[in-house]
C-alpha positions in Angstrom: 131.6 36.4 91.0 131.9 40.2 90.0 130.5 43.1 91.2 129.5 46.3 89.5 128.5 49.1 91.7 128.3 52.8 91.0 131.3 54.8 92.1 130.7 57.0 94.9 127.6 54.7 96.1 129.3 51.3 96.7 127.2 49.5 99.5 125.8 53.2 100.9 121.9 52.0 99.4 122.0 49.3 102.9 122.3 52.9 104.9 119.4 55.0 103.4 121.8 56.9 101.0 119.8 57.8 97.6 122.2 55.3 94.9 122.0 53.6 91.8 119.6 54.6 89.5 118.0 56.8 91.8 120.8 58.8 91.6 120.9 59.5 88.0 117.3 60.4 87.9 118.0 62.7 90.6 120.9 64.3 88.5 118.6 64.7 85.5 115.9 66.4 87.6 118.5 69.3 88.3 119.5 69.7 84.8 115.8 69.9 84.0 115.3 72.6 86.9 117.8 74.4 85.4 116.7 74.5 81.9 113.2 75.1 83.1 114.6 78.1 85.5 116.3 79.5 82.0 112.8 79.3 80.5 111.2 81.2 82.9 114.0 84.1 82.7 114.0 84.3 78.9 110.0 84.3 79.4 110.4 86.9 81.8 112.5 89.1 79.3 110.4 88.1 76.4 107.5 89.3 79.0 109.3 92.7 80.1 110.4 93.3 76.5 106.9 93.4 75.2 105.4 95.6 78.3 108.4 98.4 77.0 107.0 98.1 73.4 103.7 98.4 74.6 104.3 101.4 76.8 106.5 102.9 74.0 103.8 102.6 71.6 101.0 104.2 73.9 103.3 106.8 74.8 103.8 107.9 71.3 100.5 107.8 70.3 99.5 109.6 73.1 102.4 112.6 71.9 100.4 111.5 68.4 97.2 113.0 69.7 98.3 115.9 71.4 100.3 117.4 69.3 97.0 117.1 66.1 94.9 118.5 69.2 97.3 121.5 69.4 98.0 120.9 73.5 101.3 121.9 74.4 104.4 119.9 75.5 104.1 118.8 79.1 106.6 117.7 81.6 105.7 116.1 84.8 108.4 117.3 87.7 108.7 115.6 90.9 107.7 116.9 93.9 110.4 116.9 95.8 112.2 113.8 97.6 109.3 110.9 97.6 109.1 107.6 99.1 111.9 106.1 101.7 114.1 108.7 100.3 112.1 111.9 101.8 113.9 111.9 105.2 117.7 112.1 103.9 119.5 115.5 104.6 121.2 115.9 101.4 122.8 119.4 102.1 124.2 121.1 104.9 122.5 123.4 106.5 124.4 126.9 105.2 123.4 125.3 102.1 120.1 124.9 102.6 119.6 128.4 103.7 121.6 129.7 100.4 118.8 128.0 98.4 116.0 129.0 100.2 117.1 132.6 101.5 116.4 135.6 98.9 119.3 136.8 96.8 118.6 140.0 95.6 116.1 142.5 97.4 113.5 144.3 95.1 113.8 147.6 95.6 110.6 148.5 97.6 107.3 149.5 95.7 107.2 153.5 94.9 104.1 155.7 93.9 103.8 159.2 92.5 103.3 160.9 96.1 107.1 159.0 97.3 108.8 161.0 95.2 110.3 164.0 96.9 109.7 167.3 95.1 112.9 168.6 94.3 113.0 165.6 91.9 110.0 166.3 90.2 111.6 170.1 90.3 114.6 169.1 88.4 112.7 166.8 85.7 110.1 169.6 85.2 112.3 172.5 83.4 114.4 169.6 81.1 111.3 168.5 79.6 110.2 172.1 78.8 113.2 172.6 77.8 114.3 169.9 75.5 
């Protein structure tokens, strides 16, 4: 008498091994995990898509309202380096102090009584004269 017996399987059931039509339903559980994984992704970008649209629209009808109230344009800045990133020395220190040190020096703050009189002396007989 023959025998027909799934390649790969042959006589491996007797030892515990998964065979026979086990097998193939195991096989067509993956490809369903798979397609079902693919579902969730797509769902995920369908999902993320319509958050941006949302956002997008709120955004611009927030713009919308400001600009008929008359507000001016606004841009948030950061605050400097934020979260796990606050702690990393980007610069060296010479150019650290560059950015931080003062350029140019004003000159210092003068009043009427600083000026010397000789150059109140000089000014006085110009305007007179001119």
């Amino acid at each position: 008498m023959l025998s027909v017996q799934v390649p790969g399987c042959a006589g491996m059931e007797r030892l515990g091994a998964p065979g026979g039509p086990r097998l193939r339903h195991d096989h067509r559980h993956h490809h369903s995990a798979l397609e079902w994984e693919k579902q969730q992704r797509l769902q995920a970008m369908v999902v993320g898509r319509l958050q941006e649209m949302v956002e997008q629209e709120t955004r611009a009808r927030s713009a919308a309202a400001a600009e008929r109230l008359g507000l001016p344009p606004s841009i948030q800045l950061p605050d400097g380096e934020y979260g796990q990133d606050a702690h990393l020395q980007l610069r060296a220190p010479y150019q650290q102090d560059e950015l931080t040190r003062s350029s140019v020096q004003p000159p210092p703050n003068k009043c009427v009584s600083d000026v010397p009189e000789w150059a109140g002396a000089a000014e006085a007989p110009r305007r007179g004269g001119g």
